[in-house]
C-alpha positions in Angstrom: -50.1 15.6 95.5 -49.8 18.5 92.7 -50.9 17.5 89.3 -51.5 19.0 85.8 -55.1 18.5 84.7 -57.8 19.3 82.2 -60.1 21.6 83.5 -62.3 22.2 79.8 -61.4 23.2 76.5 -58.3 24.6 76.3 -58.3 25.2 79.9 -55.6 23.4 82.1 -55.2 24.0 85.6 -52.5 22.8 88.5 -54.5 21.4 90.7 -54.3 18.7 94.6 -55.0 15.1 93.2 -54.8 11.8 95.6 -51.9 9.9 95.9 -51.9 6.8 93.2 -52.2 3.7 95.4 -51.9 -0.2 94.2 -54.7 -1.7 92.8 -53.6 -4.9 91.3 -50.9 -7.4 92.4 -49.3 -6.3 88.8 -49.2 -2.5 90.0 -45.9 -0.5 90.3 -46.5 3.1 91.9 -43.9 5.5 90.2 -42.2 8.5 91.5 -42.2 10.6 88.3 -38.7 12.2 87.3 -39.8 13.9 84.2 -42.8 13.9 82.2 -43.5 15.7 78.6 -46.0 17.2 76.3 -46.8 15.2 73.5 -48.7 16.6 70.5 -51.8 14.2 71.1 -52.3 16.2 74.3 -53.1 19.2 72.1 -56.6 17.4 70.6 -57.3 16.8 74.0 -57.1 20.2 75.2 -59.1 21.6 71.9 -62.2 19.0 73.0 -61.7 16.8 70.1 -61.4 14.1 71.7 -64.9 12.7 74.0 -65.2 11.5 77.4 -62.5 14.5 79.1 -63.6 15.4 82.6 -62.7 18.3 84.6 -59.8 17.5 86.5 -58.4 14.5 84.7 -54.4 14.4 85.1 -52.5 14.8 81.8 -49.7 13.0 80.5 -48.6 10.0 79.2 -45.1 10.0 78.2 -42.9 9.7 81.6 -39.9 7.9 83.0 -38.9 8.1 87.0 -38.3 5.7 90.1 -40.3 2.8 90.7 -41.8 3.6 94.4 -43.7 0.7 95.2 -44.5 -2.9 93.9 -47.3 -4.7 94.1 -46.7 -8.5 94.9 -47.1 -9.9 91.5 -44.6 -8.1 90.2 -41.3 -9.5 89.4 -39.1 -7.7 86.6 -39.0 -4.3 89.1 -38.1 -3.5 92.4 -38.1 -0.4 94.6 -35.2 2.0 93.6 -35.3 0.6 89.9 -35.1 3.6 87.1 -37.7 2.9 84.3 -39.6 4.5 81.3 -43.4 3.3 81.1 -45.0 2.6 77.3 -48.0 5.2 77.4 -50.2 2.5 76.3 -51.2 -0.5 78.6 -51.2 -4.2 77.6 -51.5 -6.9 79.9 -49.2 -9.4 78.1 -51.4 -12.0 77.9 -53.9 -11.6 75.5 -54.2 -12.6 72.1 -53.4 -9.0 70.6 -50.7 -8.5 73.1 -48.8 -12.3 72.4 -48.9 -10.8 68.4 -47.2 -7.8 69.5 -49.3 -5.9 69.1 -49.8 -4.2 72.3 -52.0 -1.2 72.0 -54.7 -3.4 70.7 -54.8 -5.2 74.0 -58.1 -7.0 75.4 -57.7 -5.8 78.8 -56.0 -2.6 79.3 -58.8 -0.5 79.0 -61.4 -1.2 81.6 -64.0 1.4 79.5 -64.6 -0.6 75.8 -67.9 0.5 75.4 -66.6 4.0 74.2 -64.4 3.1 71.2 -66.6 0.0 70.7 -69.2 2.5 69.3 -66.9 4.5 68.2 -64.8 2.2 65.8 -66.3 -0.8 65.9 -63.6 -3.3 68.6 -62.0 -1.6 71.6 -58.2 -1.0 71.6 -56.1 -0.5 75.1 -56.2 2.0 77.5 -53.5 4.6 77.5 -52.6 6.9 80.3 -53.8 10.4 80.7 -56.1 10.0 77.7 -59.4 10.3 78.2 -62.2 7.9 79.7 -62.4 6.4 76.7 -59.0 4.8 76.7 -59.5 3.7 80.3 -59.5 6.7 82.4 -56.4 6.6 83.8 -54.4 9.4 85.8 -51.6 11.0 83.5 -48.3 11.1 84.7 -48.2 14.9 85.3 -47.8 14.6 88.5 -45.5 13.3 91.1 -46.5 9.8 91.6 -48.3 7.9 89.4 -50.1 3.8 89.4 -48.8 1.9 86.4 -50.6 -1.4 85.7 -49.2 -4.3 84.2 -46.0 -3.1 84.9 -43.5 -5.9 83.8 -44.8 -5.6 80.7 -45.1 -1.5 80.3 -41.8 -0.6 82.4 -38.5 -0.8 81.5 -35.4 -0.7 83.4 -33.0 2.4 81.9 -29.5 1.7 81.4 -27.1 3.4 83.8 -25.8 4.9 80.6 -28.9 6.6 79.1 -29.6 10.0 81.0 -33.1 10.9 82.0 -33.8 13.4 79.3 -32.9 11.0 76.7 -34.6 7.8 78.1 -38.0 10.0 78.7 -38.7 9.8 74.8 -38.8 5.8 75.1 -42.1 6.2 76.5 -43.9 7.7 73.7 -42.5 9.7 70.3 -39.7 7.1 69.8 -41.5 3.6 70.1 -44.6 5.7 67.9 -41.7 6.4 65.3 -40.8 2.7 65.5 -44.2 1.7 64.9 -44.6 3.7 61.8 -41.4 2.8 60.1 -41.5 -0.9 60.9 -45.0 -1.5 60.3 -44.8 0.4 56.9 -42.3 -1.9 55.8 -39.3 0.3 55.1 -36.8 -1.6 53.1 -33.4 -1.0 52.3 -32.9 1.4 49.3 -35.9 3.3 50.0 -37.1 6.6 49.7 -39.2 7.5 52.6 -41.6 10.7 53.1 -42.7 12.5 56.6 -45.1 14.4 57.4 -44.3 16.2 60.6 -41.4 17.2 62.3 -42.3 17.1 66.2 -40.8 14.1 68.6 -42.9 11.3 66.4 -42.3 12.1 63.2 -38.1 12.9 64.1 -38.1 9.4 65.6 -39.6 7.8 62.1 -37.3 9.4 60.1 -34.9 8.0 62.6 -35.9 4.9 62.2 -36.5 4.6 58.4 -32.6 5.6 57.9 -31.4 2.7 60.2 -33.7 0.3 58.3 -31.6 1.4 55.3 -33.9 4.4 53.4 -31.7 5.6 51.1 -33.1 9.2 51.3 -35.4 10.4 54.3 -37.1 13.8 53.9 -39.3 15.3 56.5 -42.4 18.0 55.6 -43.4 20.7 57.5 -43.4 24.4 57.7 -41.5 25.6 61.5 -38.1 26.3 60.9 -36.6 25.3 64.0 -38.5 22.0 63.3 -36.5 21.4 60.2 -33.4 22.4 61.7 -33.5 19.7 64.3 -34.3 17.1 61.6 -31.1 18.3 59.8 -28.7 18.3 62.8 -30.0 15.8 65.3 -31.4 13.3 62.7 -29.8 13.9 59.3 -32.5 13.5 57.4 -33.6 16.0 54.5 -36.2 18.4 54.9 -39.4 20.2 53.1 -41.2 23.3 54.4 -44.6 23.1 52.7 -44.9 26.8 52.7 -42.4 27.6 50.4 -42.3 24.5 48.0 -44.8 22.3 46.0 -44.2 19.2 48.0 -45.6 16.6 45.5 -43.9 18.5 42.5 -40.4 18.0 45.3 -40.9 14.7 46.2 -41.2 13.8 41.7 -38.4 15.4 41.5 -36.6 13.6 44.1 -37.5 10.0 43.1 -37.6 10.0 39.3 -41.3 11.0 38.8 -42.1 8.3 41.0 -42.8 9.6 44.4 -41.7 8.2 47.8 -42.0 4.1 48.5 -43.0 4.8 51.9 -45.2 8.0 53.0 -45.5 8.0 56.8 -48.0 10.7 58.5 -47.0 12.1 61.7 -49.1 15.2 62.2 -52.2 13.7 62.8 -56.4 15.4 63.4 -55.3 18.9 63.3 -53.2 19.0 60.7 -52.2 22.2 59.3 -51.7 23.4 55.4 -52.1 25.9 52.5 -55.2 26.9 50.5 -59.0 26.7 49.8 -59.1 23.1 51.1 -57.0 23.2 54.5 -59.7 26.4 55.1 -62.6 24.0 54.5 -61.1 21.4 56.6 -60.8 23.7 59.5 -64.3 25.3 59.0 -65.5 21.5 58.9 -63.8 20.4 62.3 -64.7 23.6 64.1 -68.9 23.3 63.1 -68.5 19.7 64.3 -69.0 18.8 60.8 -66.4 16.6 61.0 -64.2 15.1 63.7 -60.3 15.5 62.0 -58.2 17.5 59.9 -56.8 14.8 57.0 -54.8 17.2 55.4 -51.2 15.5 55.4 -52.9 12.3 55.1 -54.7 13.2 51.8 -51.1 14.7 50.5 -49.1 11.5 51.7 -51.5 9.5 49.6 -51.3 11.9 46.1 -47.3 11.6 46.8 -46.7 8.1 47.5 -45.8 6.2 44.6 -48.3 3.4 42.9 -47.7 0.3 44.8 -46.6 2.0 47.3 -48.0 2.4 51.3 -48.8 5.2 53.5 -48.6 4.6 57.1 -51.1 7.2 59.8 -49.2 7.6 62.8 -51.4 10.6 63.9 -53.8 10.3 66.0 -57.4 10.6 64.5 -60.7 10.2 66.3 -63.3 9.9 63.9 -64.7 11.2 60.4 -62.7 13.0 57.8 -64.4 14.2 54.5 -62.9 15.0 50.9 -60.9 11.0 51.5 -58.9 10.3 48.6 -60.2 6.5 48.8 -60.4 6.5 44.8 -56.6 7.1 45.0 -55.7 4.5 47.6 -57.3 2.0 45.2 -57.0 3.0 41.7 -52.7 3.6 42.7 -52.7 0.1 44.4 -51.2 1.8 48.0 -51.4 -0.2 51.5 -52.8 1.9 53.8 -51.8 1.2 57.4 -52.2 2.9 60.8 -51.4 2.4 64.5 -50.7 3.5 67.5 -47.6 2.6 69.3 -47.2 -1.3 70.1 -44.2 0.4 72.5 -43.4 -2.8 74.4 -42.2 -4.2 71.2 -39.7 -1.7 70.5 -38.2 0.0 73.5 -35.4 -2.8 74.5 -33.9 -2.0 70.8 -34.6 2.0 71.2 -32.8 2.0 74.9 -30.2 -0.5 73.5 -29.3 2.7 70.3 -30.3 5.5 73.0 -27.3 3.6 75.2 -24.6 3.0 72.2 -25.6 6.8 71.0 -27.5 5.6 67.5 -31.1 7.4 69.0 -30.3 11.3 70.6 -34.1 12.5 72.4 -32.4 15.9 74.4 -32.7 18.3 71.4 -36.7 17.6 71.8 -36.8 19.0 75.5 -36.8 22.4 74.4 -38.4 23.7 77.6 -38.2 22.0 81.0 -40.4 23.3 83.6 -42.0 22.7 87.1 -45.6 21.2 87.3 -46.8 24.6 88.5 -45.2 26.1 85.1 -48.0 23.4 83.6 -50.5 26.0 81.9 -47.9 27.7 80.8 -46.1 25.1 79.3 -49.0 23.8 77.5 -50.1 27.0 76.3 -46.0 27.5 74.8 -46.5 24.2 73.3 -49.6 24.9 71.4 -48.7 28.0 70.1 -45.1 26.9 69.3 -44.0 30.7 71.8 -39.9 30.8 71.4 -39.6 27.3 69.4 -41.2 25.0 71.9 -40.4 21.8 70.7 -41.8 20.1 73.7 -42.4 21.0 77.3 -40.9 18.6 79.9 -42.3 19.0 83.6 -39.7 18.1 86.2 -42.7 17.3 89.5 -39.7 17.3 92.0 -38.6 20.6 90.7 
């Protein structure tokens, strides 16, 4: 079968894969119906994240039509429409029975790797890297999904394809963020970064009750999806002073909640986002904290930042000496997806949670390159690129 794969630093190629096959009696095979960028697929094209190898299959935010099922499984059957959770949890272990599923014991069969690297393994994740397990993305046209009554979800005959695609990944990472950070009613919640994750946190903040939601960045055609398909106020950090904004907005106190959505390459203004990118490109460090370090000067005192990003390693210049002097939680995670997507199908099926507006750009899987390369670049306001295989 065709897939999309990494061939090298920002190389990716379209390239004759084998067929997925079942492995474990737990296995679904899925025939993929659409598949999408996701910004965490940019780090691993720049080579910031280890263990790539030439011809690994991208992807890890898909939904499509279950295939075949192994004979353990028992929630799915042939035919069935589902969205997968990018992350893998076998549903059985302690991390997974706390909900807190991409911390799982056993979905990542390589634990060596992030052992070393942070000190515990989390789960595997699809399409990520060896270190997260080395699983095949789902840019392709089939793909094995492990676990599968506890990472697939059945779609409701109401909820179209396009919408229900964005369960997989950037809304249950949203969910994560705004739930774990504690949003409570009457709240004034800060984001920092318009793409799919950072949309679906401000989504979910303003259903938790925020009382004002604003979201930071600097595209324009960013901003004006927040305003239309979220409602949510917005920031471009090019043309404000963001902390001086946010003040101004909460009484001179600053945001209760200050979630970052951007994440290891993290763009921004001035001497220091200059230093940070000199840093990350000598190796000198491993990730850009540049949203981070604002979220923490903004967030109020008591108040507690939340790192939905995804960040590998090292940063430098850490404002630890404001994290403790102004009393903030400081939280991170990636997404525990299987806790959230019945509620996020449930809204996408009533019409509370609209995903289309992100598909900016659908394309076929041998449009892959290309629509990587529009995605990275942000070429005629890609938002994100969804490949269609059967197209």
């Amino acid at each position: 079968m065709r897939a999309i794969t990494w061939r090298g630093v920002n190389e990716i190629g379209v390239e004759d894969v084998p067929d997925p096959t079942i492995l474990d009696p737990g296995d679904i095979v899925l025939e993929v119906g659409l598949s999408v960028t996701c910004g965490s697929d940019l780090h691993l094209m720049g080579g910031y994240i280890p263990a790539m190898r030439a011809g690994d299959v991208l992807g890890h935010e898909f939904m499509g039509t279950v295939a075949e099922v192994g004979p353990a499984v028992t929630r799915h059957r042939v035919g069935d429409r589902v969205v997968v959770v990018s992350f893998i949890g076998c549903g059985q272990c302690w991390y997974c029975r706390q909900g807190l599923w991409s911390l799982c014991d056993n979905g990542n069969p390589n634990p060596g790797m992030t052992e070393a690297l942070w000190g515990q393994s989390i789960g595997g994740c699809f399409g990520y890297s060896h270190a997260l397990g080395g699983y095949a993305g789902s840019h392709a046209r089939y793909i094995r999904v492990p676990h599968a009554d506890h990472g697939a979800f059945t779609i409701p005959d109401g909820v179209s394809d396009e919408r229900a695609l964005f369960a997989s990944d950037a809304a249950p990472t949203g969910w994560t963020g705004a739930d774990q950070a504690g949003v409570q009613a009457g709240d004034v919640v800060a984001v920092w970064g318009a793409g799919g994750v950072g949309q679906m946190a401000a989504r979910k903040a303003m259903l938790m009750g925020a009382e004002r939601v604003v979201v930071v960045d600097r595209l324009d055609n960013r901003l004006e999806q927040v305003r239309t398909h979220i409602g949510a106020e917005t920031l471009d950090y090019e043309q404000v002073d963001v902390l001086a904004e946010l003040r101004e907005m909460t009484g001179g106190r600053g945001p209760d909640v200050c979630i970052e959505a951007v994440g290891m390459e993290a763009h921004g203004t001035g001497v220091q986002h200059v230093y940070d990118q000199v840093k990350q490109q000598l190796r000198l460090q491993s990730d850009r904290p540049t949203a981070v370090r604002e979220a923490i000067h903004a967030c109020r005192k008591g108040g507690t930042v939340f790192t939905l990003g995804v960040f590998g390693g090292l940063v430098d210049k850490f404002p630890l000496g404001a994290v403790m002097n102004k009393a903030l939680t400081l939280r991170g995670a990636q997404q525990h997806g299987q806790r959230y997507v019945p509620e996020i199908l449930d809204l996408m099926d009533s019409g509370e949670v609209r995903t289309e507006h992100l598909a900016t750009h659908v394309m076929s899987l041998e449009q892959g390159p290309e629509g990587y390369r529009m995605f990275k670049e942000k070429e005629d306001g890609c938002v994100r690129a969804v490949f269609k295989p059967a197209g």
